[in-house]
DRENDO-1510 file (C-alpha; in Angstrom, 1 decimal, always signed):
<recs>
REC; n; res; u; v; w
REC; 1; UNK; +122.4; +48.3; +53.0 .
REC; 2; UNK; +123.4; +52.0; +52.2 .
REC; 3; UNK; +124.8; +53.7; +49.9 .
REC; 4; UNK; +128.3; +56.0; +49.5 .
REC; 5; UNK; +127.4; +59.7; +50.4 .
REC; 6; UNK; +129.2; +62.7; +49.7 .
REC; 7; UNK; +130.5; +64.0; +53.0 .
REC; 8; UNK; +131.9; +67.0; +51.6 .
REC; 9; UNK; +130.5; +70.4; +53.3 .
REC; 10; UNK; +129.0; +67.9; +56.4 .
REC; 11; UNK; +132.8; +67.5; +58.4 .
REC; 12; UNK; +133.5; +71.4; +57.1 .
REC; 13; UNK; +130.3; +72.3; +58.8 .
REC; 14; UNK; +130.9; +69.9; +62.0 .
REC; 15; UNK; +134.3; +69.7; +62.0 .
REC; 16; UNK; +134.5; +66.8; +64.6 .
REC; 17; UNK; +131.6; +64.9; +62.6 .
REC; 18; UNK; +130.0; +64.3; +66.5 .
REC; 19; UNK; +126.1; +65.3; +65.2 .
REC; 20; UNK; +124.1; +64.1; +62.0 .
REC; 21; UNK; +123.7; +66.4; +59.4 .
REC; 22; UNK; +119.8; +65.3; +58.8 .
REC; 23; UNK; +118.1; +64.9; +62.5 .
REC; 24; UNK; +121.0; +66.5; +64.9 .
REC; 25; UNK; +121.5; +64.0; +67.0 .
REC; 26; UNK; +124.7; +62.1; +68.0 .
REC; 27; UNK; +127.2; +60.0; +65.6 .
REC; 28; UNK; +129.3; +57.3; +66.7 .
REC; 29; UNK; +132.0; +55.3; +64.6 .
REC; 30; UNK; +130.5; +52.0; +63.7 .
REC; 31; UNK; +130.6; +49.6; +60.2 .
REC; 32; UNK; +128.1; +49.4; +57.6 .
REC; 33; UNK; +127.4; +46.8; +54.5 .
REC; 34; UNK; +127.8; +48.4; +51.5 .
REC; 35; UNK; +125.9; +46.9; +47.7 .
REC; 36; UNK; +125.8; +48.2; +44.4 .
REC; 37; UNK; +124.1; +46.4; +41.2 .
REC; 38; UNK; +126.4; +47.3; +38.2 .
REC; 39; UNK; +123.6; +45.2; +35.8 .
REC; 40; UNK; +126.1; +42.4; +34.9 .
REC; 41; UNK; +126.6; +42.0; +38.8 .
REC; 42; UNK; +125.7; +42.7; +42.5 .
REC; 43; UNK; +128.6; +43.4; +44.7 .
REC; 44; UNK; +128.3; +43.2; +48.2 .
REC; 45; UNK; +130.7; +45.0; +50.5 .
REC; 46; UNK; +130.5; +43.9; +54.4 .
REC; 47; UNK; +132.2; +46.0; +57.4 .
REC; 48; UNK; +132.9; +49.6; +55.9 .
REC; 49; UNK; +133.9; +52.0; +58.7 .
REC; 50; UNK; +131.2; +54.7; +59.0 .
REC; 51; UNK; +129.5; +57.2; +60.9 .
REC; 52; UNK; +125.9; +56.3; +62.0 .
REC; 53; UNK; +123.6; +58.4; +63.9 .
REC; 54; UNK; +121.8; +57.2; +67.0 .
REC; 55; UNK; +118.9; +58.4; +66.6 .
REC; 56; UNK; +117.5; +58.2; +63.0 .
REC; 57; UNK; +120.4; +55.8; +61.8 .
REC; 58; UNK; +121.6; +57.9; +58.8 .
REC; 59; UNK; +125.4; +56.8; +57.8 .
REC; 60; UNK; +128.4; +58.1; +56.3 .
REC; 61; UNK; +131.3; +56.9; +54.8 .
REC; 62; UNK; +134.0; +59.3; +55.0 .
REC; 63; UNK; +135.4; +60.2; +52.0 .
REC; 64; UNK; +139.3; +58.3; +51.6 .
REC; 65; UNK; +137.0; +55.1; +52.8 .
REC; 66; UNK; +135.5; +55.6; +49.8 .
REC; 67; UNK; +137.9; +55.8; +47.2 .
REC; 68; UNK; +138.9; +52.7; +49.5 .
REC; 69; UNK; +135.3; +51.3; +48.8 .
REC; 70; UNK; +135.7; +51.8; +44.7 .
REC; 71; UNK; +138.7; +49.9; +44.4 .
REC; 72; UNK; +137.2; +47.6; +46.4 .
REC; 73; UNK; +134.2; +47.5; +44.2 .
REC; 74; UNK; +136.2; +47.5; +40.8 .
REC; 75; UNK; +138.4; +44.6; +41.5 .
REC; 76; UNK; +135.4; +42.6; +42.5 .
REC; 77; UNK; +133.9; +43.6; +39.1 .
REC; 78; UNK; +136.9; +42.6; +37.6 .
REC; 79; UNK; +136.5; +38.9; +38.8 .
REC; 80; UNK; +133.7; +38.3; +36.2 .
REC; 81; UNK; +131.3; +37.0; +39.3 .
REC; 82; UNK; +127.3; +37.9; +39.2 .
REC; 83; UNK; +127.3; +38.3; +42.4 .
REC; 84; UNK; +130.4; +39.0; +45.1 .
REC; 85; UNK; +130.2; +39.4; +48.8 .
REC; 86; UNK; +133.7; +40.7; +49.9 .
REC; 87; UNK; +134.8; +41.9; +53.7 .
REC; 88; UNK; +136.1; +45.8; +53.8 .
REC; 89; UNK; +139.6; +45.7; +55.2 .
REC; 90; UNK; +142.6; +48.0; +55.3 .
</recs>
């Protein structure tokens, strides 16, 4: 599971967003399963598009996937559900 993380500052840094921020090594585009427990619910978000690290398998979810990813996460909140396992699409 991960969580969202603030990429601002990492892509300034490495502009091309090719090495990890905490180990160095190499990133490659992949997909990630996002959850969050709001208390009243558990959402679970499958296929996010993110960066992941080869070696020490740090991710990152750029930052319009994630304003993608909280819409995502509000309407399933909406739907009243305890818990909700939606698939990330664009």
């Amino acid at each position: 599971m991960s969580s969202v993380k603030d990429t601002m500052g990492i892509w300034s840094k490495n502009p091309d967003g090719n090495r990890c921020a905490m180990c160095g090594g190499k990133n490659h585009m992949g997909e990630t399963t996002y959850s969050v427990d709001l208390g009243e619910s558990v959402i679970v978000v499958r296929n996010v598009p993110a960066r992941i690290c080869e070696v020490c398998g740090e991710e990152w979810i750029e930052d319009g996937t994630a304003r993608e990813l909280e819409n995502v996460v509000e309407t399933a909140r909406k739907s009243g559900s305890q818990v909700e396992i939606v698939a990330f699409t664009r």
